[in-house]
Structures are given as C-alpha cells and as structure tokens.
ROMI-312603 format. One record per residue: x, y, z of N, C-alpha, C, CB in turn. Coordinates in nm, 2 decimals. Glycine has a CB too. Example, Ala and Ser with C-alpha at 12.3 -4.5 7.8 and 13.67 -1.06 7.14 Angstrom:
<nodes>
[node [1.32 -0.57 0.78] [1.23 -0.45 0.78] [1.32 -0.33 0.78] [1.13 -0.45 0.90]]
[node [1.28 -0.22 0.71] [1.37 -0.11 0.71] [1.29 0.00 0.79] [1.41 -0.06 0.57]]
</nodes>
This chain:
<nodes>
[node [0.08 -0.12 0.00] [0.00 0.00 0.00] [0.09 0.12 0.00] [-0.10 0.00 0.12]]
[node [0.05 0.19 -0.08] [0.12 0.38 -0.06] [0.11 0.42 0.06] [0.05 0.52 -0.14]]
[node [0.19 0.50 0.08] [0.20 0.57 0.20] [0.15 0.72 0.18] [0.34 0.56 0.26]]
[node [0.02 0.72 0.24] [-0.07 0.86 0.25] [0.02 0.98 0.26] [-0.16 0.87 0.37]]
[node [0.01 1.06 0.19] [0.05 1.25 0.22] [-0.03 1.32 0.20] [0.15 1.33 0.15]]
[node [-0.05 1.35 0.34] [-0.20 1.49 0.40] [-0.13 1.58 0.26] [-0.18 1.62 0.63]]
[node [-0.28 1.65 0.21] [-0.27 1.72 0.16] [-0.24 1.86 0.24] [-0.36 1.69 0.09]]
[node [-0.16 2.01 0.16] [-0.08 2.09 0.26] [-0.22 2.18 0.30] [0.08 2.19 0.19]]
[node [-0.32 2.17 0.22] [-0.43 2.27 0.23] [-0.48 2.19 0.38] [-0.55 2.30 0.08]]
[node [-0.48 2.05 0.40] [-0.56 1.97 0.45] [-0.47 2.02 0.66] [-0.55 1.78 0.35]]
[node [-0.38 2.05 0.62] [-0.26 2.06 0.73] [-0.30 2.21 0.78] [-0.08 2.04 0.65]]
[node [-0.32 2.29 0.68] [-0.34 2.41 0.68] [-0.46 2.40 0.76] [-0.34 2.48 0.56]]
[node [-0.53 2.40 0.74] [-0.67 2.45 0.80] [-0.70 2.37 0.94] [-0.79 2.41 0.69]]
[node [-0.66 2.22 0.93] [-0.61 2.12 1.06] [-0.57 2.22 1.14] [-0.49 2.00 1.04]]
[node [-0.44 2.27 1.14] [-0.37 2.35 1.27] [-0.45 2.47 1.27] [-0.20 2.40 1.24]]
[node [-0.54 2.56 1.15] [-0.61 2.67 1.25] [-0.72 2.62 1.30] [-0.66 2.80 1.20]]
[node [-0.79 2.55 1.29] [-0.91 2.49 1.40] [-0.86 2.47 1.54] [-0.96 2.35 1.36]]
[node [-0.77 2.38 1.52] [-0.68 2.34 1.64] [-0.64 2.47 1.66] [-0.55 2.24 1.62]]
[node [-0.57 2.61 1.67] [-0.52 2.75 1.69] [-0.65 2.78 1.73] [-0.44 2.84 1.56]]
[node [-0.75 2.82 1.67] [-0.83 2.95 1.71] [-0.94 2.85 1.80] [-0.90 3.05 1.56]]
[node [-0.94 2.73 1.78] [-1.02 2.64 1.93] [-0.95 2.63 2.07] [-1.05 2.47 1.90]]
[node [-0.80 2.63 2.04] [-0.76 2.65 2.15] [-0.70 2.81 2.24] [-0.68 2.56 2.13]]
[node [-0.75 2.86 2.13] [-0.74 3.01 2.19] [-0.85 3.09 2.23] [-0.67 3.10 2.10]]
[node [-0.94 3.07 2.15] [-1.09 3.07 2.20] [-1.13 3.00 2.32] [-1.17 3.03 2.11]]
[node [-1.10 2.90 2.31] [-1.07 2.81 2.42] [-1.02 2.87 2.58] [-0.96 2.71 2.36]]
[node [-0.90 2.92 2.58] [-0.87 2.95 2.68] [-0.85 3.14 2.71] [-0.75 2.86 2.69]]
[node [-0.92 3.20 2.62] [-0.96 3.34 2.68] [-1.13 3.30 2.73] [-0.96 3.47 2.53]]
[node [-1.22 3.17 2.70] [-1.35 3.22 2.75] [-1.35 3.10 2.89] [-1.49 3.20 2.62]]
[node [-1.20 3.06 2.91] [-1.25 3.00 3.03] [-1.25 3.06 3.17] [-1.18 2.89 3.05]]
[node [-1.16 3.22 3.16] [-1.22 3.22 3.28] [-1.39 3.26 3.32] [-1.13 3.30 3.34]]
[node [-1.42 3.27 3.20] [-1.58 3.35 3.22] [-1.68 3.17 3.31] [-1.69 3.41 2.97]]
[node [-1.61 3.06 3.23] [-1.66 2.93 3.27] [-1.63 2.89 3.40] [-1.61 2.82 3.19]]
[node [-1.52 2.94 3.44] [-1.51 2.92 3.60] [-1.61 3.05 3.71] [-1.33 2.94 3.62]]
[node [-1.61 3.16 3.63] [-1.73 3.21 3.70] [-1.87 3.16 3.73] [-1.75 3.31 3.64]]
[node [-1.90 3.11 3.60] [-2.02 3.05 3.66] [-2.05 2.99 3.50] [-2.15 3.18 3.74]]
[node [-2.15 2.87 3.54] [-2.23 2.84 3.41] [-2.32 2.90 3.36] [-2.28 2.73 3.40]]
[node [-2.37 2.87 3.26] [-2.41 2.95 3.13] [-2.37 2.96 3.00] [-2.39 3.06 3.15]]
[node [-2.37 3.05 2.92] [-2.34 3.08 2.77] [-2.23 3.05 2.79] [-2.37 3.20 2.71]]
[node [-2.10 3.05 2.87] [-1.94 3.01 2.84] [-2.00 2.88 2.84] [-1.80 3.05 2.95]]
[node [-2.05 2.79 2.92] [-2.00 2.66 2.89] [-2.08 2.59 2.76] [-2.01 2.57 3.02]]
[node [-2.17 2.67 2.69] [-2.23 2.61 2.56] [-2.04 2.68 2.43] [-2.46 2.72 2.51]]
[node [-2.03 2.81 2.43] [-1.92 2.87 2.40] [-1.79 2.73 2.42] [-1.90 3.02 2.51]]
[node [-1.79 2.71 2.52] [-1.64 2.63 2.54] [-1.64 2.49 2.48] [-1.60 2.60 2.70]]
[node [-1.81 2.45 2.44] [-1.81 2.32 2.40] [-1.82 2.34 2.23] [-1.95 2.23 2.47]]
[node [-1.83 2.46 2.18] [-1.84 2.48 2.04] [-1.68 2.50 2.02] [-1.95 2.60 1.99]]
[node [-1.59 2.56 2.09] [-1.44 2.55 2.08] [-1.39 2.43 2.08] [-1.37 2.61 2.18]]
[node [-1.40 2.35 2.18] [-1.39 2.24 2.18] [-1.39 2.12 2.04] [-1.49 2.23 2.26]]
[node [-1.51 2.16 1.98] [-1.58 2.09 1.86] [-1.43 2.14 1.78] [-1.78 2.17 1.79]]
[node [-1.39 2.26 1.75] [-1.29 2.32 1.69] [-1.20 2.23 1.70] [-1.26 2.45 1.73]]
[node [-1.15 2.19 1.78] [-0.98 2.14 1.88] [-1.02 2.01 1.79] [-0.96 2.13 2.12]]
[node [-1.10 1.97 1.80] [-1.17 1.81 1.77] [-1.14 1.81 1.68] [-1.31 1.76 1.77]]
[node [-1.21 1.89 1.56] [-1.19 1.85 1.42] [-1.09 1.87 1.37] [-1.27 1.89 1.35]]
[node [-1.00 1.98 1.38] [-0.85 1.99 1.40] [-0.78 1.88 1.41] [-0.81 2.06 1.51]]
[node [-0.81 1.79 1.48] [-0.69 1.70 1.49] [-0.74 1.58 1.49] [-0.60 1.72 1.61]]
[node [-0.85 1.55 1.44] [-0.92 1.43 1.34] [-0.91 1.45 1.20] [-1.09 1.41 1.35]]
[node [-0.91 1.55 1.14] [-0.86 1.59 1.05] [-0.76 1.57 1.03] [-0.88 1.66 1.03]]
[node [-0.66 1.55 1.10] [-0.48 1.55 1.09] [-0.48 1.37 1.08] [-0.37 1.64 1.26]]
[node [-0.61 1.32 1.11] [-0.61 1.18 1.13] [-0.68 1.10 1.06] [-0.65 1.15 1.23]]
[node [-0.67 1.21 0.91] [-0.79 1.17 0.79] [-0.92 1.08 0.81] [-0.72 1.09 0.68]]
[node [-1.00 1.17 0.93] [-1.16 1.10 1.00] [-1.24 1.20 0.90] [-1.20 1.14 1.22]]
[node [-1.30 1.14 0.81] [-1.39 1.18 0.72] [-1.49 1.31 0.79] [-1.48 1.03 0.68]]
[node [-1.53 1.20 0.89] [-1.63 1.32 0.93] [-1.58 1.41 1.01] [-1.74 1.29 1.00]]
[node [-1.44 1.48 1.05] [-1.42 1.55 1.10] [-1.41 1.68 1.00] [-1.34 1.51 1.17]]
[node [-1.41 1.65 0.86] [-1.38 1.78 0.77] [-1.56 1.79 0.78] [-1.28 1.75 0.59]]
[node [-1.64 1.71 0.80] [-1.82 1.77 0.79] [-1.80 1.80 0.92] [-1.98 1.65 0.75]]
[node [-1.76 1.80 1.03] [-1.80 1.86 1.16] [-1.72 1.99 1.12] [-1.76 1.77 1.31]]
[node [-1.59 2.03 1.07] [-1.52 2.14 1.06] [-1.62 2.26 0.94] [-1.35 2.08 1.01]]
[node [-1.66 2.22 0.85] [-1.72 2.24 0.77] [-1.86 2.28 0.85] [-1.72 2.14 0.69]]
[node [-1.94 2.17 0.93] [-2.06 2.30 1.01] [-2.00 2.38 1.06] [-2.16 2.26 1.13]]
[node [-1.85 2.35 1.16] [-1.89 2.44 1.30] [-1.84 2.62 1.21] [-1.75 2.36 1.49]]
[node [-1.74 2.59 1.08] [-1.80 2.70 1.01] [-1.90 2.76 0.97] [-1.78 2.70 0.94]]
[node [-1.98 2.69 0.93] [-2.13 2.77 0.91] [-2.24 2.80 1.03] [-2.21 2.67 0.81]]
[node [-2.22 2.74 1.13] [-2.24 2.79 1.26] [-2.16 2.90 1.27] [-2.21 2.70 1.36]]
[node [-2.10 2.95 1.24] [-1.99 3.05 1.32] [-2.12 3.18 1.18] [-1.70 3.02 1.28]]
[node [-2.14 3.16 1.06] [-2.19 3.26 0.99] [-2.31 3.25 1.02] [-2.18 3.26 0.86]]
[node [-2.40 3.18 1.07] [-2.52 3.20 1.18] [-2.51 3.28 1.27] [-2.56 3.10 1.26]]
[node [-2.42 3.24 1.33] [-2.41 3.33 1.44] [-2.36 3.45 1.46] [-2.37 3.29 1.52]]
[node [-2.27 3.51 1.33] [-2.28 3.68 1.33] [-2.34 3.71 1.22] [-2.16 3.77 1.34]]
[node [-2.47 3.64 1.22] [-2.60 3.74 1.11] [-2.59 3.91 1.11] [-2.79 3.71 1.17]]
[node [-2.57 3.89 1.25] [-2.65 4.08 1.28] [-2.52 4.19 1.27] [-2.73 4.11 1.50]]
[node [-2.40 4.10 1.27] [-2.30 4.24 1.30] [-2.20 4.19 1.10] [-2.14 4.22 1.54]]
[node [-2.21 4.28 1.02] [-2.23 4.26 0.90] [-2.04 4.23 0.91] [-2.32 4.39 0.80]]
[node [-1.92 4.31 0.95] [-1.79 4.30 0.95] [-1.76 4.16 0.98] [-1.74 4.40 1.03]]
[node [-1.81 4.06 1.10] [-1.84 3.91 1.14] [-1.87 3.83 1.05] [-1.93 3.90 1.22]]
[node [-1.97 3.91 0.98] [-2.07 3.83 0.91] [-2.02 3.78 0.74] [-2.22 3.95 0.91]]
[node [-1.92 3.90 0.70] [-1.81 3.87 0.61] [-1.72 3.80 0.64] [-1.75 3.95 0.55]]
[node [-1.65 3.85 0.74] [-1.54 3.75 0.78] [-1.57 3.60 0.79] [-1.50 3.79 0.91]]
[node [-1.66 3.54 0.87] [-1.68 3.45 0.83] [-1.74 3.35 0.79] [-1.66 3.43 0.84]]
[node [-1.80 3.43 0.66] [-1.88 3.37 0.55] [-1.74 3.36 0.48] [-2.02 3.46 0.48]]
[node [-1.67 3.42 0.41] [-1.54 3.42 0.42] [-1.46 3.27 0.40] [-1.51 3.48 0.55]]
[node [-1.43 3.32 0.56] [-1.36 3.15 0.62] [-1.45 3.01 0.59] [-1.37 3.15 0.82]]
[node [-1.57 3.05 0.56] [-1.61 2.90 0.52] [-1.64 2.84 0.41] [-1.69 2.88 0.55]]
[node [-1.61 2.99 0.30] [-1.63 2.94 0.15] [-1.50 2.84 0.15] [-1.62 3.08 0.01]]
[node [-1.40 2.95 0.18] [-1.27 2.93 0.16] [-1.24 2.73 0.26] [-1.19 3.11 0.24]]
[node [-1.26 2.69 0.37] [-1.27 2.63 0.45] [-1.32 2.50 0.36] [-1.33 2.70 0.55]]
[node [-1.47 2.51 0.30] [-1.56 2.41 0.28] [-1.50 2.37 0.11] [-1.74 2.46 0.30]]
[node [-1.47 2.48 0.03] [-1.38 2.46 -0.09] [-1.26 2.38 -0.08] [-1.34 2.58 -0.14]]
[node [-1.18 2.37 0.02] [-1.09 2.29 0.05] [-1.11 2.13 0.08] [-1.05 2.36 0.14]]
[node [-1.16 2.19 0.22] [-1.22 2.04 0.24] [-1.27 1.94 0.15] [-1.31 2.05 0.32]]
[node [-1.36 1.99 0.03] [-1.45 1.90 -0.06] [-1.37 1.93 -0.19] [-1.63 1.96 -0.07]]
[node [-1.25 1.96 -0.18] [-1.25 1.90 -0.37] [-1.19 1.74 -0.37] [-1.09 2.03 -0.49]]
[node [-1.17 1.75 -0.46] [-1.14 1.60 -0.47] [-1.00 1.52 -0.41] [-1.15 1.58 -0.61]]
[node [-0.91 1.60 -0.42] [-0.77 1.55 -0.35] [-0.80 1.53 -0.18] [-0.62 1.68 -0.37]]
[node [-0.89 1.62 -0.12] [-0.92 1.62 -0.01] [-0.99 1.51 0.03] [-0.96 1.72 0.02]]
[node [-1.07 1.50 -0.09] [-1.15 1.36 -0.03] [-1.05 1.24 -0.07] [-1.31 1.33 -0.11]]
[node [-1.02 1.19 -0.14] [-0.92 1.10 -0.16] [-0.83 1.09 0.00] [-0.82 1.16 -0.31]]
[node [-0.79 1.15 0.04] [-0.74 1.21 0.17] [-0.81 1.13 0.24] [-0.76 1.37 0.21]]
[node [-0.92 1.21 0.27] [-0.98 1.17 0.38] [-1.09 1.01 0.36] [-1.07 1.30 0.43]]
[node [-1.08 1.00 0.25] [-1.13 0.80 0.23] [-1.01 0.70 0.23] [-1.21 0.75 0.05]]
[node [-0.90 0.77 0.24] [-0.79 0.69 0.32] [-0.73 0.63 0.12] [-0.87 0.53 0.48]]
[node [-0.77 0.70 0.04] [-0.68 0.63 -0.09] [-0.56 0.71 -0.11] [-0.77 0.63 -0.25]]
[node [-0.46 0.63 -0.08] [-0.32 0.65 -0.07] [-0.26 0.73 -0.23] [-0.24 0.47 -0.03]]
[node [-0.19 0.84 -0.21] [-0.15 0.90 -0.26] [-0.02 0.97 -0.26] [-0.23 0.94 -0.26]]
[node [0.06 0.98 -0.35] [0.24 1.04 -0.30] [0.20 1.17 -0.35] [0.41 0.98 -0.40]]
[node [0.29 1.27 -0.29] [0.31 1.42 -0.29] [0.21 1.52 -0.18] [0.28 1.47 -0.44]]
[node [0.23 1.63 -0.21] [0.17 1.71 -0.15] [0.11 1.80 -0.22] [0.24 1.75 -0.07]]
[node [0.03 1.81 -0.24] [-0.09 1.89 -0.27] [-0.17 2.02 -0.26] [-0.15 1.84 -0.23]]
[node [-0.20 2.11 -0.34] [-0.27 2.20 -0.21] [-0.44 2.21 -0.27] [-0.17 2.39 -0.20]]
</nodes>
C-alpha cells in the first residue's frame, strides 16, 4: 500500500481549527469558571474546533463535515453584526472549498496518494 500524504491545504486548516479552538478556548474559560451559562455552551463549540483539527490531521472523514458545520455555525451566528458576518462567511467558502475538492477527499477515504498537494 502507498503511504498517504496529507494534503498541505488539509494541514493548513487542521492547525487553525486546532489554533483558534484553542485560543478561544482558553480566553473564555475564565468566564466558565465564574459561573455556568453561555461560556460553557461557548467552550463546547471550541472544543468541537480542537476536535476536528486534529481528526482531520487523522484523515476522520467526518471531522472535515463537523469542521465544515462548525464554520457555518460561526456565519449564523454573526448574522447581525455585518464586518463578522463577512469575515466568516469568508472563512467558510474558503474552508468548505478545500475540504470538498477532490484530493481532499481522496485524503480523507484513506486512498493512498504520493506528494503534497494543495
């Protein structure tokens, strides 16, 4: 059998999920140690971030469709403030284009491929 190589776009986006879940991550915990509430729904959607990040680094199919919502959750949720609301709509064209072309999937159904890709 070939020996798999992550695609570099696939690496790319792996480490910012993993980055901005775990930095999101640990600016809203001290609000979670104040008290429960909206941080601890917040900390479990960071969380989701960190996850797919690094299932993704572990060519888990469904971690590029969980990375792929928890982008389009993020453009739900700044409907109202429009500067948010580009940004990342943005991040998820860009995000879900990656994830779904075809080298990516090859990737992530585990069919072994040489080089690196983007």
């Amino acid at each position: 059998m070939k020996s798999q190589r992550r695609p570099v776009s696939i690496l790319i986006i792996a480490c910012f999920f993993i980055l901005i879940g775990s930095i999101e991550f640990a600016v809203r915990f001290p609000e979670l140690l104040a008290g429960p509430g909206y941080s601890v729904l917040a900390e479990l959607v960071e969380l989701l971030a960190i996850v797919a990040g690094a299932f993704m680094l572990r060519a888990q199919n469904w971690a590029r469709w969980l990375a792929v919502a928890w982008a389009g959750f993020h453009v739900i949720l700044s409907i109202h403030v429009p500067r948010d609301l580009i940004v990342h709509s943005l991040l998820f064209v860009v995000v879900t284009w990656f994830l779904l072309r075809p080298n990516s999937a090859n990737y992530f159904r585990g069919k072994g491929f040489v080089g690196a890709q983007i």
